[in-house]
C-alpha positions in Angstrom: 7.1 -6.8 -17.6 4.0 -7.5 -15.4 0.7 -5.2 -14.6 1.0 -6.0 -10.9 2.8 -3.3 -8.9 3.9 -3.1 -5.1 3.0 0.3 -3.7 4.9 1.2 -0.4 3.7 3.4 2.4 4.2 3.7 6.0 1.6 4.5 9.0 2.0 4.9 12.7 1.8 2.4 15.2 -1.5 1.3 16.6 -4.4 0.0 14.3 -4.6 2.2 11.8 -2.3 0.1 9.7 -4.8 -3.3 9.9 -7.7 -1.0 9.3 -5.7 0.6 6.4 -5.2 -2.6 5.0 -8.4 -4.9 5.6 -10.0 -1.5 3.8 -8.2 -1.6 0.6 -8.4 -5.6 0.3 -12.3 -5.0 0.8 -12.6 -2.2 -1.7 -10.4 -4.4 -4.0 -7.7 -2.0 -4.2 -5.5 -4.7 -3.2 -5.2 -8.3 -3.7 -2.8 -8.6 -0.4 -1.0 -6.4 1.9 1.8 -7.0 4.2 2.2 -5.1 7.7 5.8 -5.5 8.7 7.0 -5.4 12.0 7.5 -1.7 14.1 10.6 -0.4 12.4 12.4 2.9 13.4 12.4 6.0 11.1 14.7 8.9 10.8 13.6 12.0 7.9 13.8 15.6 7.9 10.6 17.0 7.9 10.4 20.9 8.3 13.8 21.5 8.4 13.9 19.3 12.1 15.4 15.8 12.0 12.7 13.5 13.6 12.3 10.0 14.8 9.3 7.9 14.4 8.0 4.2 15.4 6.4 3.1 12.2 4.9 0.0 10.4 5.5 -0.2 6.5 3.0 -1.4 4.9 3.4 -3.4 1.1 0.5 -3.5 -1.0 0.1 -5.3 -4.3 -2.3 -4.5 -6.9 -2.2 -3.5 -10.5 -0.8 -0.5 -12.2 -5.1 -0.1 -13.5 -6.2 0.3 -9.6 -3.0 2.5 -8.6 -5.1 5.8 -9.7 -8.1 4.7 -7.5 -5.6 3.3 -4.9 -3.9 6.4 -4.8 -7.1 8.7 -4.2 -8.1 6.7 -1.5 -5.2 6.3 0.4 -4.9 10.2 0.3 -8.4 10.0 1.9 -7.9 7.7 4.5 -4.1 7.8 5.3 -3.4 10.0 8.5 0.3 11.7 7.6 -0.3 15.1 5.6 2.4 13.6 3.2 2.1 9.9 3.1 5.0 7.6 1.6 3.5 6.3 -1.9 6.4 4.4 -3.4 5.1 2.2 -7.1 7.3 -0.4 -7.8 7.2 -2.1 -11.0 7.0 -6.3 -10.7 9.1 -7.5 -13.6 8.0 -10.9 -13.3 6.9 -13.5 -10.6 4.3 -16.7 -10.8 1.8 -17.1 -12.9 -0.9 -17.9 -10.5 0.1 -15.4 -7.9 0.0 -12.5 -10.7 -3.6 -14.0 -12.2 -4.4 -14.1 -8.5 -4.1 -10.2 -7.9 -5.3 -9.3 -10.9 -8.3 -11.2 -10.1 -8.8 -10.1 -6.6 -8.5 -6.4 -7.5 -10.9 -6.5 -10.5 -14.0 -4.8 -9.2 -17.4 -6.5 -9.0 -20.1 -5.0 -10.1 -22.9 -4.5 -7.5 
């Protein structure tokens, strides 16, 4: 069992994804986060079925940042109940798991 977790969420379409992104990779929340493609979503929300265009995002970091991860994408995500899916990475490469933990180890200023 690894350290390194994938959170999922999902954002609307537009730029608030990039800049949702490009801010946890700065703040080191992330060591790399994929945007996917506009997907199509169907939920219940308030007892209404709804549609949605969406973007899902996958983040990867380490189960140390997910509390400070967590906070901030409650402060910056724009959905009153964002999607915050952890899933555990059981294994994957070396280097690419050094390299997130690396990359989301914060530097002291």
């Amino acid at each position: 069992m690894s350290d390194v977790v994938m959170v999922m969420t999902t954002v609307p379409l537009g730029e608030v994804g990039e800049a949702l992104a490009r801010r946890l990779i700065e703040e080191r929340l992330a060591a790399c986060v994929n945007l996917h493609e506009p997907m199509t979503s169907i939920y219940r929300w308030e007892g209404a079925v709804t549609t949605d265009r969406e973007r899902q995002l996958v983040i990867k970091t380490t189960a140390a940042r997910l509390p400070a991860l967590r906070k901030r994408l409650g402060e910056l995500h724009s959905y009153t109940l964002p999607e915050l899916l952890v899933l555990a990475v059981d294994d994957g490469s070396t280097g690419y798991l050094d390299w997130v933990r690396a990359e989301t180890t914060p530097r002291s200023s």
